[in-house]
N, C-alpha and C positions, 0 to 999 in steps of 0.2 A: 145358277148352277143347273147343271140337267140332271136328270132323271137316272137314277140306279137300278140294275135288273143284278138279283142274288139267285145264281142257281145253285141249289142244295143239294147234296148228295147224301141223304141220313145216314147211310150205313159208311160211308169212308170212315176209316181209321176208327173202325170199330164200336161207331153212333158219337165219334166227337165234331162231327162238321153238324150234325143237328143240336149240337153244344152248344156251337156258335150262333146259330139263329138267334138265341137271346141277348148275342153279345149286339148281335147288329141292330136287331128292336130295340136293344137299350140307347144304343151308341148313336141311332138315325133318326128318331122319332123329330127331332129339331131342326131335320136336313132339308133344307130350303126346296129342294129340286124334289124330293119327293121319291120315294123306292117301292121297288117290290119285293116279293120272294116267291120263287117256285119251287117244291121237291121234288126231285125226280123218284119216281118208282119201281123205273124198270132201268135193267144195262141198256146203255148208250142213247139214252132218253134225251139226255142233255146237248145232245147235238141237236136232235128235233127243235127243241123247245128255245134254242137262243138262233138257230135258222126262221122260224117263225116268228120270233119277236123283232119287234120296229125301234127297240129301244136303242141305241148309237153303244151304249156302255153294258157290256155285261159281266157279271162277276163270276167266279165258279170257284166254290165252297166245297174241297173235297181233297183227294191226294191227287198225282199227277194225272192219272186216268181221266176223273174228270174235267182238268183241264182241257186236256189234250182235245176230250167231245165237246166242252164248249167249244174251244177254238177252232174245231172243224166243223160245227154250226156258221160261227161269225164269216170264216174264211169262204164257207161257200155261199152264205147270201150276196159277199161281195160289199162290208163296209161293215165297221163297229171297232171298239176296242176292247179289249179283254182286260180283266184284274183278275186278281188271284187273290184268295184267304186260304191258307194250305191247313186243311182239316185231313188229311192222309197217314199214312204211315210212311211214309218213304219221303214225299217234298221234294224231288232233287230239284228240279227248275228252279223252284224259288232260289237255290243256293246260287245261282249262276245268276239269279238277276238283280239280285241282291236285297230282297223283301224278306219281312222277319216270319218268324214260324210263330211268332205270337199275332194269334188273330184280332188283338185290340190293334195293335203296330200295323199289321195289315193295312186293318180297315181305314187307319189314318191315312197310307200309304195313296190308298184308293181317293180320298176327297182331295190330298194335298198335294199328291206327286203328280209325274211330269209321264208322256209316253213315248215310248218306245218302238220303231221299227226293227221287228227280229226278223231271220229270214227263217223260209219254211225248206224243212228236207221232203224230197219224193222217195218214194221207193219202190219199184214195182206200178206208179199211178197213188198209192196212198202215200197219204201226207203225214208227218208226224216233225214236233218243235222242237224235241229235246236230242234223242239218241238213239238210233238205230244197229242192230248187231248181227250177228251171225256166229255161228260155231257154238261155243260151251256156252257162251251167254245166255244164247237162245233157247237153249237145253235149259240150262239155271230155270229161264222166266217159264218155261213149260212146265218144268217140276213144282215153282214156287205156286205157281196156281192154284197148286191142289194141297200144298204144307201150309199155306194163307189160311186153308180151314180150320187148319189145328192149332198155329200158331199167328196167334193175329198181332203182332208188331214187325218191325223192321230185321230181326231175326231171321224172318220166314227165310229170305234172301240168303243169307249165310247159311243155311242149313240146306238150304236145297244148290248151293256151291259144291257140298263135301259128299251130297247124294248123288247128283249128278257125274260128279267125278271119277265114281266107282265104275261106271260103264261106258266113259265116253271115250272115242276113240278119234284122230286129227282128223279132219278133213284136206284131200288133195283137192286143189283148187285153181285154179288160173284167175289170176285177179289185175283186171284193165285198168289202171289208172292212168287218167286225161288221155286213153289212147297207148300207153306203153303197156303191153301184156308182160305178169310174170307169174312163175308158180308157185305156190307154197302149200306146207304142210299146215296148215291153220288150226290153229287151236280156238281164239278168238280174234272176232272183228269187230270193232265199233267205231262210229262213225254219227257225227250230225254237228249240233249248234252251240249244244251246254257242255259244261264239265264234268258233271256226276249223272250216276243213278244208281239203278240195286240198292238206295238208302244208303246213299253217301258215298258212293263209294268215287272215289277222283278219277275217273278214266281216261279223261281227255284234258289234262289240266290247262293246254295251250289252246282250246276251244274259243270261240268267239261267236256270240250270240247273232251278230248284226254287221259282220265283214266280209259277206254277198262269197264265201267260202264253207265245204265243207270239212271237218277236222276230223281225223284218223288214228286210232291204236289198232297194230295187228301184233298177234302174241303167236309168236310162230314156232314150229319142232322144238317143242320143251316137256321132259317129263312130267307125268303126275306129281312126282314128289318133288320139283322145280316150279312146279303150278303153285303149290301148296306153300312155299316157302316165299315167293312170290306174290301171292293174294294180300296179305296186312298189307304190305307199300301200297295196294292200291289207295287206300283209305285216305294216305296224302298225299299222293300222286307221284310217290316217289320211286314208284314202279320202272319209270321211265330210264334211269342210271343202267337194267338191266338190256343194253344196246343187244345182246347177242341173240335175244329172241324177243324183244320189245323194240318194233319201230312206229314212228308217229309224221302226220304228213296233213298237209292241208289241197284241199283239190276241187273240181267243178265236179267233175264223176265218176265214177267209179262202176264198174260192171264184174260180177260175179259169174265163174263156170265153173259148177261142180258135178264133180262124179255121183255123187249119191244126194238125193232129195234132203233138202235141209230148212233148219225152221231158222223165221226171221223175228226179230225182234225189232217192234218200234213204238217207244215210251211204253214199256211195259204190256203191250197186245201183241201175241204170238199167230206170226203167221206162215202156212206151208207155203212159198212159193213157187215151190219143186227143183230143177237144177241150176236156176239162173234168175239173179240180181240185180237190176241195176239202181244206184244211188245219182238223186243229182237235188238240185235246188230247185224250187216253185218261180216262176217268174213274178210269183207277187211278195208280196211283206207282211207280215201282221201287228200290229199297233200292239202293245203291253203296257200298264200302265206301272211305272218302278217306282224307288224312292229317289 
């Protein structure tokens, strides 16, 4: 068996991924190939630190965030496989790839299971595994960042949905899919590999992790109080029945032109990229390790 590298994030989901540290000293002490463990201490430490390690397998102990910096460590040395023990608040990935949110089950996952080639979404040149967005979304993940300090569970999300809502207003947009331009009044856009995020929420339920495609919800010219009445279906993805402003598509790429500077969203990191977009796939894969 080879070698385990655990990177830590202490503070995810509120110091329960430094929880786990003793789940995994209890659980590894016996494990033939032999482990480590690093904490990180600083934001996006953990890309550093699994780009600089030589170890083939590395772990990342934390909510999707951390994920996400591991796997843009491993992705740019250029070879490893990632695992997951989801110590976060939110976990959506795990839900798409089908590993337990209990981190004994995890860690089992990590000695017994099998790996996974997932494809990687670009955006802009950054890479990201899970979901990337545009519109209210991107508004939501800007306001949650700063209601994360007040309220530190899966909540935050929801609450900064019905704040943001109070001020946002549609986005006109021209939006290039595979090459056909069309415009819309965009409320929201999301787009990538997995099903969920925002803590659970089913966004993309026809998503595919590993089908060298990317998958699409655009929520288009629909009232605040149609937003509103509309948000619970997301949670089982049953959003999608709502054809008259909910459409969904799978594609190579996608390209974004908007009138006013808009923020992006990918696995949870907000970013300005001013008026224009574009989505596509990494030409390489990343290894996961599932049950």
């Amino acid at each position: 068996m080879e070698e385990l590298f655990f990177i830590i994030n202490p503070v995810a989901g509120s110091g329960k991924s430094l929880s786990i540290k003793t789940i995994i000293e209890e659980n590894m002490k016996d494990y033939p190939g032999g482990f480590s463990i690093s904490l990180t201490k600083n934001p996006k430490e953990a890309t550093q630190i699994a780009y600089e390690s030589n170890i083939n397998t590395i772990i990342a102990v934390g909510g999707d965030g951390t994920v996400t910096e591991v796997a843009k460590g491993i992705i740019r040395r250029g070879y490893g496989t990632l695992g997951i023990i989801p110590g976060g608040t939110g976990n959506d990935l795990i839900k798409s790839l089908g590993i337990s949110k209990d981190p004994r089950d995890a860690l089992e996952t990590i000695i017994q299971g099998k790996s996974m080639k997932v494809d990687i979404g670009l955006a802009n040149g950054h890479k990201f595994l899970n979901i990337g967005s545009v519109g209210l979304d991107a508004e939501v993940t800007h306001t949650a960042q700063t209601i994360k300090k007040q309220i530190k569970s899966g909540l935050s999300y929801i609450f900064s949905v019905f704040i943001t809502l109070i001020k946002f207003k549609k986005k006109d947009v021209t939006i290039e899919i595979d090459g056909r331009s069309q415009k819309k009044g965009l409320v929201l856009f999301a787009i990538g590999n997995g099903k969920y995020y925002g803590g659970g929420l089913k966004m993309i339920p026809d998503a595919n992790l590993n089908d060298g495609y990317l998958h699409a919800c655009i929520v288009k010219d629909v009232s605040k109080f149609r937003i509103l009445t509309i948000f619970p279906e997301v949670f089982k993805g049953t959003h999608l029945r709502h054809k008259k402003y909910v459409e969904t598509f799978k594609c190579k790429e996608v390209k974004f032109y908007s009138q006013q500077d808009i923020y992006m969203n990918l696995d949870g990191e907000v970013f300005s990229p001013g008026k224009e977009i574009s989505f596509s796939l990494a030409d390489e894969k990343l290894s996961i390790i599932v049950p």
